[in-house]
C-alpha positions as CSV (number, residue, x, y, z in Angstrom):
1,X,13.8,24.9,1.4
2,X,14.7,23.7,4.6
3,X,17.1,20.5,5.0
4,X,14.5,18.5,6.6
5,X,12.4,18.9,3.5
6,X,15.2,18.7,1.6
7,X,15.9,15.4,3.5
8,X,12.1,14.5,2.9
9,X,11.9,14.9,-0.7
10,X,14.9,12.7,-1.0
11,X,13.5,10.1,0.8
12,X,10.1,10.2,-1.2
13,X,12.1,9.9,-4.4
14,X,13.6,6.8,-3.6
15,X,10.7,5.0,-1.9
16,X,8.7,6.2,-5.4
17,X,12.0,4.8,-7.2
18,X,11.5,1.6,-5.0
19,X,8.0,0.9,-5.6
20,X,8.4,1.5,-9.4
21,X,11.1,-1.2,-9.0
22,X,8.6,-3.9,-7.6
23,X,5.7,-3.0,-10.2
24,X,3.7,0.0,-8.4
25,X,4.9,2.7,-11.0
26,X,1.4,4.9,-11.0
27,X,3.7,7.4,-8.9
28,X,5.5,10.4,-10.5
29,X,8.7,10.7,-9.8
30,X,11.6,13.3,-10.6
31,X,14.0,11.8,-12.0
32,X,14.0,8.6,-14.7
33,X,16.8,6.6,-12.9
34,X,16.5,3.0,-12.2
35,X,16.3,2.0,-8.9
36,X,18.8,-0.1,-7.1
37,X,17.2,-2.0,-4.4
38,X,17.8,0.3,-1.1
39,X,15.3,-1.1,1.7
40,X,14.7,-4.1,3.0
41,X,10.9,-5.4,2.6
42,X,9.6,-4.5,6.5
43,X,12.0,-1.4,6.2
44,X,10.1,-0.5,3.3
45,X,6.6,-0.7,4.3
46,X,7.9,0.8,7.9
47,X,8.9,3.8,5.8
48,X,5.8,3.9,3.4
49,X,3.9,3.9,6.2
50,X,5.7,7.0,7.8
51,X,5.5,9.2,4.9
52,X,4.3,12.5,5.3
53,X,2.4,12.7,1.4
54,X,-0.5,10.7,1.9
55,X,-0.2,9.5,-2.0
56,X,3.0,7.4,-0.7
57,X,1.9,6.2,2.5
58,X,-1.2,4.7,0.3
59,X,0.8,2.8,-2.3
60,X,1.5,0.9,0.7
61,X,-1.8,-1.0,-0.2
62,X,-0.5,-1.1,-3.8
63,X,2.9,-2.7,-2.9
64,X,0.8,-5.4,-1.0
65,X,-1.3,-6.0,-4.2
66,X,1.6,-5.9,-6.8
67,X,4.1,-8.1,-3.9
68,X,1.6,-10.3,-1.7
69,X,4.9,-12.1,-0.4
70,X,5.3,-8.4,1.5
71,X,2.9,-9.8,3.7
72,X,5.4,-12.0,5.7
73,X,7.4,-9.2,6.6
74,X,4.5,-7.0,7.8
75,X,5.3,-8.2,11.5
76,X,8.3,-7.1,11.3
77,X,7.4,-3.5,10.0
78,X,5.3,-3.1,13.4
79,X,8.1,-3.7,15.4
80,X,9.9,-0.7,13.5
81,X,7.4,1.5,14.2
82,X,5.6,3.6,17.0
83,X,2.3,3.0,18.6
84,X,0.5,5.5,15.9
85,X,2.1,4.1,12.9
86,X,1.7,0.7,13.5
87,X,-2.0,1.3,13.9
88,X,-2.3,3.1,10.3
89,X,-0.2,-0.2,9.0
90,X,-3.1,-2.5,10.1
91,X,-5.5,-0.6,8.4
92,X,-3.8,0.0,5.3
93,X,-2.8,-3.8,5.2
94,X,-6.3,-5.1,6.4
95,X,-7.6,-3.1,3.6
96,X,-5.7,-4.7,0.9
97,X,-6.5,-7.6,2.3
98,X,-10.4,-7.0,0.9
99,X,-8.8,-5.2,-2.2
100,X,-7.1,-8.7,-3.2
101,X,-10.8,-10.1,-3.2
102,X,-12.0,-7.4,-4.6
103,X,-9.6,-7.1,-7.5
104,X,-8.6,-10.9,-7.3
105,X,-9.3,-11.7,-11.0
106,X,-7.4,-9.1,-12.2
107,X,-4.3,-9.5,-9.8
108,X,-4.5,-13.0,-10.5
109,X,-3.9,-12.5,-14.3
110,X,-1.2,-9.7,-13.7
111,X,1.0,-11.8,-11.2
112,X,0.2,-15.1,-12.5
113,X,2.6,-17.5,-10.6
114,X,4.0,-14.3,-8.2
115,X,-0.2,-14.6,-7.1
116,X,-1.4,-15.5,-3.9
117,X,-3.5,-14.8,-1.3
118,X,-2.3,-12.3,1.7
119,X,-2.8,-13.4,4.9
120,X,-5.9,-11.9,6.9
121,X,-3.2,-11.2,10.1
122,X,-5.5,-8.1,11.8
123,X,-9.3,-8.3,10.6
124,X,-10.5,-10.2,14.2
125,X,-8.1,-7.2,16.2
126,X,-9.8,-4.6,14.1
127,X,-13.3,-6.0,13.9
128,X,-13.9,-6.2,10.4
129,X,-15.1,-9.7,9.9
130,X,-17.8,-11.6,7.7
131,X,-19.6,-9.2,6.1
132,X,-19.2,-8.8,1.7
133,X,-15.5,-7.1,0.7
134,X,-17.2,-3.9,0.1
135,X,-18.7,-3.4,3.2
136,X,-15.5,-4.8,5.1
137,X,-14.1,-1.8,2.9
138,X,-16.4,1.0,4.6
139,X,-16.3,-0.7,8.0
140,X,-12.4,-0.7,7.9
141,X,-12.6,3.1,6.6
142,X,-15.3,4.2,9.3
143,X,-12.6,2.9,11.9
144,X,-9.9,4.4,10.3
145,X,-11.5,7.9,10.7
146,X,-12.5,7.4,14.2
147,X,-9.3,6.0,15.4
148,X,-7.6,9.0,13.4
149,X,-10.1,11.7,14.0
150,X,-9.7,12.6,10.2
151,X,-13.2,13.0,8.6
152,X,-11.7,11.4,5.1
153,X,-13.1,8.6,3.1
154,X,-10.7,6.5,4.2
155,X,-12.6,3.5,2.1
156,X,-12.1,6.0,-0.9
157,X,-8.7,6.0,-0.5
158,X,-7.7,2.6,-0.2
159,X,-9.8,2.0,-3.5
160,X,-8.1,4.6,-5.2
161,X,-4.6,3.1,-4.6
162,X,-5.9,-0.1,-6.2
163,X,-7.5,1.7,-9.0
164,X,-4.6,3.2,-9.7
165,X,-2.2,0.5,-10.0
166,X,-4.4,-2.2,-12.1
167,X,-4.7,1.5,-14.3
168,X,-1.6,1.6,-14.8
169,X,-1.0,-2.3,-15.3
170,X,-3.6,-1.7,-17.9
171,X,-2.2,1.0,-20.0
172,X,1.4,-1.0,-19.4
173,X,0.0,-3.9,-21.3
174,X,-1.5,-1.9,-23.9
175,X,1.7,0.2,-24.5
176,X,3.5,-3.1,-25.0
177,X,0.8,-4.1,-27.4
């Protein structure tokens, strides 16, 4: 293995250590250690966002669900980052932006007093106004794949990283039963 991977495993590990720290634990990690915190909150989303595996730059949208007071240091994430990867922070942002309505209910109930509502800062720059949460969803995901000339379903994917972390809540609060 090469030390750049090396380097990059590393750093996965402890942005996965981090998230598991502020709630988002759906992530496997390698080792059982506790976290100590080790990024500040728009040095942690500008690093999410910048991850090569695709299943940590999307827990991005988790983190926003689990820590909606993220949300004020979004702006300063984008000035950490370059052209590209600001861009893909939008989009992942403005999409849990309609998760939270989507999955409001059950946020609400998991976060109780740590609940509230993250800031629509991008959905009149990105064009994704008006319409019902899920359609916002697959207009923000059509976008996504023209502006990243990947053919994914980007709207899948941004579902998924919710999914997964009111799964996990879900199992957590029946383990504890």
């Amino acid at each position: 293995m090469r030390a750049t991977e090396l380097a990059d495993l590393q750093t996965e590990e402890q942005l996965v250590a981090e998230l598991a720290r502020l709630g988002v634990r759906y992530l496997s990690r390698q080792s059982a250690e506790a976290a100590e915190p080790m990024y500040a909150p728009n040095e942690l989303l500008a690093k999410l966002v910048c991850q090569p595996s695709s299943r940590v730059r999307s827990a991005l949208i988790a983190l926003l669900l689990a820590r909606p007071d993220y949300a004020r240091h979004v702006r300063l994430a984008l000035k950490r980052l370059n052209q590209s990867d600001a861009q893909r922070l939008r989009f992942f942002y403005s999409a849990a932006v309609i998760l939270q309505q989507q999955y409001v209910e059950i946020l609400r109930a998991a976060l109780g007093a740590n609940f509230h509502q993250l800031p629509d800062l991008f959905a009149g720059e990105l064009g994704v106004t008006g319409e019902s949460p899920t359609a916002r969803l697959q207009k923000l995901g059509r976008l996504q794949a023209q502006w990243s000339g990947e053919n994914l379903n980007w709207a899948g994917t941004y579902e998924n990283a919710a999914r997964q972390l009111v799964s996990r809540w879900e199992s957590e609060q029946k383990w504890k039963a």
